[in-house]
C-alpha positions as CSV (number, residue, x, y, z in Angstrom):
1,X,-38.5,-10.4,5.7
2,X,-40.3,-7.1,6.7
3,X,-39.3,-4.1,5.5
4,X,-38.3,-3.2,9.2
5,X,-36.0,-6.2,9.5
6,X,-34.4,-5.6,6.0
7,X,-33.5,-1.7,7.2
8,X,-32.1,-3.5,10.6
9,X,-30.0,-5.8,8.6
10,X,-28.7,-3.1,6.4
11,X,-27.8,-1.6,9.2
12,X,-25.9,-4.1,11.2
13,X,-23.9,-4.7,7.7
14,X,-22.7,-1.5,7.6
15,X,-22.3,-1.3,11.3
16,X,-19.8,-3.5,12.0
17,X,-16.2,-3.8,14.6
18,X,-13.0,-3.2,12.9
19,X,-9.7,-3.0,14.7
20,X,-8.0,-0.1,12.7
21,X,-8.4,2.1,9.9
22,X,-10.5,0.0,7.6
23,X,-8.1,0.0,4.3
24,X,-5.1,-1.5,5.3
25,X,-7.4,-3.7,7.4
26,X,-9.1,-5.0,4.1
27,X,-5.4,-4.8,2.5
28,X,-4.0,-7.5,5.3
29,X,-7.5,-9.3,5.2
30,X,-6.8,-10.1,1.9
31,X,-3.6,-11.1,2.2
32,X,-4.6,-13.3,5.5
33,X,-7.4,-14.8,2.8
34,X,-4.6,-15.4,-0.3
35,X,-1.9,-17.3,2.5
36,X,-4.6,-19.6,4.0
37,X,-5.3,-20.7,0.3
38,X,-1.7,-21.2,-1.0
39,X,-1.0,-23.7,1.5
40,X,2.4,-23.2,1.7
41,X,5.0,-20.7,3.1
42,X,4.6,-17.2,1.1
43,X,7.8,-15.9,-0.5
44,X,6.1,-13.0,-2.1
45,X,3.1,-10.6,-2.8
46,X,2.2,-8.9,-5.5
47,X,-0.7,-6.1,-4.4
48,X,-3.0,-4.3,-6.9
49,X,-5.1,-1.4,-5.4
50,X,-7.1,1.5,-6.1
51,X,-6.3,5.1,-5.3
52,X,-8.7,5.1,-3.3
53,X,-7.3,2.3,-0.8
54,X,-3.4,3.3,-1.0
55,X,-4.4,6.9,-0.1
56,X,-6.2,5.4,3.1
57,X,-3.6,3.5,4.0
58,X,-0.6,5.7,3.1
59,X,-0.2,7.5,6.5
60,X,-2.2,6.0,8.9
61,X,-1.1,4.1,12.4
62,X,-1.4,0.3,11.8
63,X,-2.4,-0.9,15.5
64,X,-0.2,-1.9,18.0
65,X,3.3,-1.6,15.7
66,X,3.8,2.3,16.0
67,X,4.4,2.1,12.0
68,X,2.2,3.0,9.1
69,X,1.3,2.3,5.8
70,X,0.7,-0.7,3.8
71,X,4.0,-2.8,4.2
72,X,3.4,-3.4,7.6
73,X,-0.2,-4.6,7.2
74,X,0.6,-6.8,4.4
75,X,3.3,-8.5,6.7
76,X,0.9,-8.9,9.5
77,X,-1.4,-10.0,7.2
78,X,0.7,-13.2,6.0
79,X,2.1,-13.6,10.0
80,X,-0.6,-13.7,11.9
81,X,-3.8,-12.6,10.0
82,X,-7.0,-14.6,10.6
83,X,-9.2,-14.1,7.4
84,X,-12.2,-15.3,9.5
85,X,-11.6,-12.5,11.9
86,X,-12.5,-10.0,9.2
87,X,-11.9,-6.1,9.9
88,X,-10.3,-7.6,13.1
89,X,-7.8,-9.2,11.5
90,X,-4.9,-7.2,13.0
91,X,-6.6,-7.6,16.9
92,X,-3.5,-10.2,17.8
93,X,-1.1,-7.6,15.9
94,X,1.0,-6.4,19.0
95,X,1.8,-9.3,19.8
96,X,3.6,-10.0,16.1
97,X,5.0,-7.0,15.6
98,X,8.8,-8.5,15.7
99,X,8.1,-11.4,13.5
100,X,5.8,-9.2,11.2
101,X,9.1,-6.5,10.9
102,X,11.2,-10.0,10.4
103,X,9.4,-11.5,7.8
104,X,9.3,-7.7,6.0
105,X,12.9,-7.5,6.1
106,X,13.5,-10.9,4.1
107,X,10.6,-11.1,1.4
108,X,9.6,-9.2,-1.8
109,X,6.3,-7.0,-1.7
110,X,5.4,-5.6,-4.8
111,X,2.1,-2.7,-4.8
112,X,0.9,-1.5,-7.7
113,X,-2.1,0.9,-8.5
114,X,-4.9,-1.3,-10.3
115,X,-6.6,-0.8,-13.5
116,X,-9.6,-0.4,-12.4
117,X,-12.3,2.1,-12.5
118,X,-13.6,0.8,-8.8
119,X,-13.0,3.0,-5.3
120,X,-12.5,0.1,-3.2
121,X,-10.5,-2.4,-5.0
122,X,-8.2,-5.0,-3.5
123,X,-6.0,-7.9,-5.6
124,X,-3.6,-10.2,-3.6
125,X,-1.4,-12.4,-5.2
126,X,1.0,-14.8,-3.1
127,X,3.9,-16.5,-4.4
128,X,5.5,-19.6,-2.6
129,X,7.8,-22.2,-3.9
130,X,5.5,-24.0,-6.0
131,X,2.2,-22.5,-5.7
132,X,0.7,-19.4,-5.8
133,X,-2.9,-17.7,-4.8
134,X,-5.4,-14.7,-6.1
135,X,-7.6,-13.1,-3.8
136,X,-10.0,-10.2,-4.8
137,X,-11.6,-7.9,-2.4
138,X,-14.0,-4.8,-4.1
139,X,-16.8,-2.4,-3.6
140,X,-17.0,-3.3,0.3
141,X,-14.1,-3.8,2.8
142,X,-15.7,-7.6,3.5
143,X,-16.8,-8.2,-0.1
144,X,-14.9,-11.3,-1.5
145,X,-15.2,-11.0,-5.4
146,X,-12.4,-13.5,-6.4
147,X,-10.5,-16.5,-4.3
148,X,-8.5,-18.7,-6.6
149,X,-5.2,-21.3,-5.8
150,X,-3.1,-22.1,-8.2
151,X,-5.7,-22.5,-11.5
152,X,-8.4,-23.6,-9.7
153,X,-10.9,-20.8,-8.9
154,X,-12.4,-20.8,-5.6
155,X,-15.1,-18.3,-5.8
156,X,-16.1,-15.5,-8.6
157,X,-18.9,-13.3,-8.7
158,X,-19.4,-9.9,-11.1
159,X,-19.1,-6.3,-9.8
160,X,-22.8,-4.9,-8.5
161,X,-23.8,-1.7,-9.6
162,X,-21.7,0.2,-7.5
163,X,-23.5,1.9,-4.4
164,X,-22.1,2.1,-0.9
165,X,-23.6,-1.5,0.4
166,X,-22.9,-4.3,-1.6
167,X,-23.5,-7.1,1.0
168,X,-26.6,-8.4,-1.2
169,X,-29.5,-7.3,-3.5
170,X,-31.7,-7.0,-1.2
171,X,-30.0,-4.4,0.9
172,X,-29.2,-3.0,-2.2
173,X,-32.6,-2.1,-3.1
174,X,-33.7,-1.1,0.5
175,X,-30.6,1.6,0.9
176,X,-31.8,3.2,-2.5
177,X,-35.1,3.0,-1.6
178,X,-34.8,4.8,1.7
179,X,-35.6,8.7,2.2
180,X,-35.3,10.9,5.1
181,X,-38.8,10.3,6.4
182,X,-38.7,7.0,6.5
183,X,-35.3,7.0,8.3
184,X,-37.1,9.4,10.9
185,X,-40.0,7.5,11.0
186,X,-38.0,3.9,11.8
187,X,-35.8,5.9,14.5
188,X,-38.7,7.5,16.4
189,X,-41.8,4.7,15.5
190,X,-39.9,1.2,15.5
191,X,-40.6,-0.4,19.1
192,X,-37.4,0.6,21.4
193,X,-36.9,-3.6,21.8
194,X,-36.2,-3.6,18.5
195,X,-33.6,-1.0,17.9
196,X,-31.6,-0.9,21.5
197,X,-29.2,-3.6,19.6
198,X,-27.4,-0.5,18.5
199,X,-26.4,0.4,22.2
200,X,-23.7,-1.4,21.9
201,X,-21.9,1.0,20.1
202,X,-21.8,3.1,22.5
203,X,-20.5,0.7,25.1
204,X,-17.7,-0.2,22.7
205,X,-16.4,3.2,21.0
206,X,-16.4,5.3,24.2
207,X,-13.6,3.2,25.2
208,X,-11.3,3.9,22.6
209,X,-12.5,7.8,23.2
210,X,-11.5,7.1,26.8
211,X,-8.2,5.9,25.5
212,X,-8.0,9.0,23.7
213,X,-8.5,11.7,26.7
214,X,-6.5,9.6,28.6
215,X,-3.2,8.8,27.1
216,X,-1.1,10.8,23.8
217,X,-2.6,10.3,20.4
218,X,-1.7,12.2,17.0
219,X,-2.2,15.6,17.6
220,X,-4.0,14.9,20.9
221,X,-6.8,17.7,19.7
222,X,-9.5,15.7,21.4
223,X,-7.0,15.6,25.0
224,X,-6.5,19.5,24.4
225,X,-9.8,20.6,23.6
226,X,-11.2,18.4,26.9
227,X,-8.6,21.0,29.2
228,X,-11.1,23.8,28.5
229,X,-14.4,21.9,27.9
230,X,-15.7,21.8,31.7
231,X,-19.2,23.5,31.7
232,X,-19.3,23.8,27.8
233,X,-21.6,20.8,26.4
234,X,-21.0,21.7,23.2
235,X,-16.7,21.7,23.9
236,X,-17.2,18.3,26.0
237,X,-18.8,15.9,22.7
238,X,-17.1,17.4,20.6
239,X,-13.4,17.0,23.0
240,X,-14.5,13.2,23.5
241,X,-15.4,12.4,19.9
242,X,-12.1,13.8,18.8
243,X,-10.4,12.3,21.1
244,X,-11.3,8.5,20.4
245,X,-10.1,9.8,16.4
246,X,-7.0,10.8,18.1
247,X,-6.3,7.1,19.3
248,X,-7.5,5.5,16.3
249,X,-5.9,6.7,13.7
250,X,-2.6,6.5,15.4
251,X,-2.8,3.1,15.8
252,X,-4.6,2.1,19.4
253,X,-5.9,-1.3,19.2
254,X,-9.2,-0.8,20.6
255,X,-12.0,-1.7,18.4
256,X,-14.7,0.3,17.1
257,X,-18.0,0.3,15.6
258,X,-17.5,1.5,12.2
259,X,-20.5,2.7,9.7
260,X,-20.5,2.1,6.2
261,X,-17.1,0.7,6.2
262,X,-15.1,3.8,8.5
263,X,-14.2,3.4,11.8
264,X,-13.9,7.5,12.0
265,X,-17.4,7.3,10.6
266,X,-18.8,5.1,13.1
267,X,-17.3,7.3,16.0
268,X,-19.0,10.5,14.5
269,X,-22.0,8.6,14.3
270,X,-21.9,7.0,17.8
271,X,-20.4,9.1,20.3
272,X,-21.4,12.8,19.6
273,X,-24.9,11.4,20.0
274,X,-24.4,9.5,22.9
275,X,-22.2,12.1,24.9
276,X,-25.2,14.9,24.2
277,X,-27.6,12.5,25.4
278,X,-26.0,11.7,28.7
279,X,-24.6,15.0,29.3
280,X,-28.3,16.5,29.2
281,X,-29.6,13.6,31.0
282,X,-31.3,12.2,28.3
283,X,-33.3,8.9,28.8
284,X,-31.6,5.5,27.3
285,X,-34.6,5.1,24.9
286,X,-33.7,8.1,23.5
287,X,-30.5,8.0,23.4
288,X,-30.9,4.5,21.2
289,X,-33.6,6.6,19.3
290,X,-31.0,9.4,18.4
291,X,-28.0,6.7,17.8
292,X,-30.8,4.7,15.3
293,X,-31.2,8.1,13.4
294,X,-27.5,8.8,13.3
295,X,-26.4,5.8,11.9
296,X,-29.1,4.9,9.4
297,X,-28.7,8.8,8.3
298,X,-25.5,8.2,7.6
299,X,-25.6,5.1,5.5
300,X,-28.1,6.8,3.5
301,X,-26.0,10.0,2.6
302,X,-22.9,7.6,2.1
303,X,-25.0,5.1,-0.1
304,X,-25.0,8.4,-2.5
305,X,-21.3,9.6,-2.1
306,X,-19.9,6.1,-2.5
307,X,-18.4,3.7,-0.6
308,X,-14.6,5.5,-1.1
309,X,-14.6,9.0,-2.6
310,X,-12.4,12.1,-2.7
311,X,-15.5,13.6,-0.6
312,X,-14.4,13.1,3.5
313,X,-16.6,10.4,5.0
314,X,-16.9,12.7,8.1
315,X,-19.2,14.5,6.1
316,X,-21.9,12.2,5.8
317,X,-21.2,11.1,9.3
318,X,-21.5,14.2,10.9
319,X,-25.0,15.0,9.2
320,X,-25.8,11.8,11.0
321,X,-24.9,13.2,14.3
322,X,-26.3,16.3,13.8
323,X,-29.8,14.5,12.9
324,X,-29.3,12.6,16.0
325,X,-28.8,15.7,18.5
326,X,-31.4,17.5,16.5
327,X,-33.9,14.5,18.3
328,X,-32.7,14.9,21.2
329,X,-33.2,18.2,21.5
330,X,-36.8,17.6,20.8
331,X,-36.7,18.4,17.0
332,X,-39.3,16.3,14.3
333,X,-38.7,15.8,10.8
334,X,-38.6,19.5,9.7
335,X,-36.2,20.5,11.7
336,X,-33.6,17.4,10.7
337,X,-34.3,18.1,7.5
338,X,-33.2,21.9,8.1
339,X,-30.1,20.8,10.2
340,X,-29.1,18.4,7.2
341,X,-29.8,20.9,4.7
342,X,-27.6,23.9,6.7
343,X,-24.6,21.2,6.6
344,X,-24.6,20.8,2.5
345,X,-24.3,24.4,2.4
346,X,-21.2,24.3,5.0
347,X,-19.0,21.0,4.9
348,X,-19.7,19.9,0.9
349,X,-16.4,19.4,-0.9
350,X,-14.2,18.7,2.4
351,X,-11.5,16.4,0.5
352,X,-10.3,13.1,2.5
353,X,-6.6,13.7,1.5
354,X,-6.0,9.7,3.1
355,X,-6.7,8.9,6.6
356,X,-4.1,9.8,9.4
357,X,-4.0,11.0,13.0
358,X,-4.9,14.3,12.0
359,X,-8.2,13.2,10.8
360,X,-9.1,14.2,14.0
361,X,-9.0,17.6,12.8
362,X,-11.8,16.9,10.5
363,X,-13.9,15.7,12.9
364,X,-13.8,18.7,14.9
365,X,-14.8,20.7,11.6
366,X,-17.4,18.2,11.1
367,X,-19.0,18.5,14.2
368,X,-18.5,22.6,14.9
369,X,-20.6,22.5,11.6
370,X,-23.1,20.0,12.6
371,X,-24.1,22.2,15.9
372,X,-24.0,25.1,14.2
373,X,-26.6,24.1,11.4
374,X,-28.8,22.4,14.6
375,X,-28.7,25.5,16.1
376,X,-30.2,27.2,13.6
377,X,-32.6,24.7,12.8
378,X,-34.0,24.3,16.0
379,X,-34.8,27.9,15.5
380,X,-36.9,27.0,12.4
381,X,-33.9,28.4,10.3
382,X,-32.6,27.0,7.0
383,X,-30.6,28.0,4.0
384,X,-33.3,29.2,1.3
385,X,-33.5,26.3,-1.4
386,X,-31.8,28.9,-3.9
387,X,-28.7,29.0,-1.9
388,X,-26.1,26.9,-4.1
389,X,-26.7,22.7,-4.1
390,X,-29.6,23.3,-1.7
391,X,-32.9,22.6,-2.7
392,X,-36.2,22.3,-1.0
393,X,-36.8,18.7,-1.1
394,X,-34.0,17.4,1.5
395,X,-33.5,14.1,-0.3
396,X,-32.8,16.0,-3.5
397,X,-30.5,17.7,-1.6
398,X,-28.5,15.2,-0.6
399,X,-28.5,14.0,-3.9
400,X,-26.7,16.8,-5.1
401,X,-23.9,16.1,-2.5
402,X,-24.1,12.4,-3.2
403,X,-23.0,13.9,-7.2
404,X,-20.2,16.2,-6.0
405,X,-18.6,13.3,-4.4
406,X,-19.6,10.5,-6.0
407,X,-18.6,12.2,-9.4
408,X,-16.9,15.8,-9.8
409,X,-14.1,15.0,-7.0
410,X,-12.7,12.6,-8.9
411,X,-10.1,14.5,-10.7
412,X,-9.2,15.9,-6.9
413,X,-9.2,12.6,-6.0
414,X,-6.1,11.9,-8.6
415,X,-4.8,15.3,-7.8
416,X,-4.3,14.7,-3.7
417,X,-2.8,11.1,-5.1
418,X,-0.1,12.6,-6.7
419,X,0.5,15.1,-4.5
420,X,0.8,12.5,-1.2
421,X,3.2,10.3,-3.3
422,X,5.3,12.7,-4.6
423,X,5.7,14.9,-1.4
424,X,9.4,16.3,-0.8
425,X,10.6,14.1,2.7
């Protein structure tokens, strides 16, 4: 394999549909996985997670049930979840909703936080009358580490060194091995036949931001933000990428293209881009062009922050957009590089306090900050390498964010834990 086609399959492994916010999607895929192995009807569950996964999943709409959090996903998960369906395992959930609330109503769910040191950590253990089942999801959302029944074990493999792609060694390597050149250089070089597989994104997740300036979602920042948008570029991606937040996270049942395991991250990624480009009349090659740049930004900056951190994934995403609208607007490698380097020295340290419908907020920030720093850059201007984390070498740079949130949030990441579960109702 060339070292084009390994960067194109990196990227369609981390680019992938998902029908929901992506942690109690894993949660019920696991549990769809551990009832197809028992064999028999599933009295109980016993779930083991990390933080990381029960702060994600604590406040967010699970699709099509207007409920959230885990109890519902886990229920769905044993009613009508399809473990072959992967991150669209809840796609049939409206339609299950009554016997999902049933079979929650008359059976035992245990969830416990796991001893583990991992982000992303997933254990399902199902309990019938005479059997029982063990399956194992961590580091990645679709990363099966352990599948047993009964004492027999299925499938086992050891934790990776953890990065944010696990998929295989091979991608491994090519994600560390990546810098910003070379991202720039596959996005404006690679023949367009090659890369216009990523226009699907677009046709996908502007439906759900469709859904979102259409009908009444979480805050409905994206619907309100649209009202005084007309004329105002900027306003108008900005209205329309919020908007398709709006919907997700409040549990439309639309699916998205997510990046690097986040829906929300895979809207910032897609649709700022694409809604620039068209809205300045840009041609589809480039559009695919600034889309390629977006996304494989993004998956870099995320390989360094970790898959799951206490550092909001809209971050990373957003410095993909921005590198993305910086093409389109005709900027080369120096002025990404500037645009990139502007948004460490704004957005660095935004905490994910668990995902929710007012993650749309975020995105907003996310993306004010993202045309900001273009601005700027496209106007050769860029926060002097002495200015706090920045440093002259961009790819040093964003190591230095990839280490605040990789590594010093983690006792925040504890702290907005504690604080979410022990909240006064």
């Amino acid at each position: 394999m060339t070292r084009q086609e390994s960067i194109k399959t990196l990227m369609q492994e981390n680019i992938v549909l998902a029908v929901g916010c992506t942690e109690p999607v894993a949660v019920a895929l696991a549990v769809a996985k551990a009832k197809e192995i028992i064999g028999e009807d599933v009295d109980r569950i016993e779930m083991y997670l990390s933080k990381n996964i029960i702060k994600n999943a604590m406040g967010v709409g699970i699709p099509g049930t207007g409920m959230i959090g885990l109890p519902i996903a886990i229920s769905l998960g044993v009613v009508c979840g399809e473990s072959s369906k992967e991150l669209q395992v809840l796609d049939n959930a409206k339609d299950n909703v009554d016997k999902a609330k049933e079979w929650l109503s008359s059976h035992e769910i245990k969830i416990e936080v796991a001893k583990t040191s991992e982000k992303l950590y997933i254990e399902c253990r199902c309990y019938g009358n005479k059997n029982y089942s063990k399956v194992i999801i961590a580091q990645n959302h679709l990363n099966f580490i352990h599948i047993q029944e009964g004492e027999n074990v299925i499938l086992h493999k050891e934790l990776e060194k953890e990065t944010a792609t696990q998929n295989n060694n091979n991608n491994t390597f090519i994600v560390d091995t990546l810098c910003a050149q070379e991202i720039f250089d596959y996005a404006t070089k690679t023949d367009i036949n090659f890369l216009e597989w990523i226009y699907q994104t677009v046709e996908i997740n502007d439906k759900i931001g469709q859904e979102g300036l259409t009908n009444d979602y979480g805050l409905g920042i994206g619907k309100q933000l649209n009202k005084i948008a007309q004329g105002d570029i900027r306003k108008q991606v900005i209205a329309k990428s919020c908007a398709a937040s709006d919907a997700r996270m409040d549990g439309a049942t639309l699916a998205v293209y997510s990046n690097s395991g986040s829906g929300n991250q895979g809207l910032t990624c897609t649709l700022p881009v694409y809604e620039y480009g068209r809205l300045t009349n840009k041609t589809k090659e480039e559009i695919i062009r600034a889309l390629t740049l977006s996304h494989l930004m993004s998956i870099y900056i995320k390989n360094k922050i970790g898959r799951l951190s206490a550092l909001c994934g809209i971050v990373n995403a957003s410095m993909g957009a921005a590198a993305g609208i910086t093409l389109l607007k005709g900027g080369g490698i120096y002025q990404m590089c500037y645009a990139i380097r502007n948004m460490i020295n704004t957005i660095t340290g935004m905490a994910c306090d668990g995902a929710k419908p007012s993650c749309a907020l975020k995105v907003s920030a996310g993306l004010n900050s993202a045309f900001d720093s273009v601005l700027l850059a496209m106007n050769d201007k860029v926060v002097d390498s002495t200015d706090g984390i920045a440093e002259g070498c961009i790819d040093r740079s964003i190591e230095n964010l990839g280490k605040i949130g990789r590594y010093a949030m983690d006792e925040v990441d504890n702290m907005i834990l504690d604080i979410m579960i022990h909240k006064e109702k």
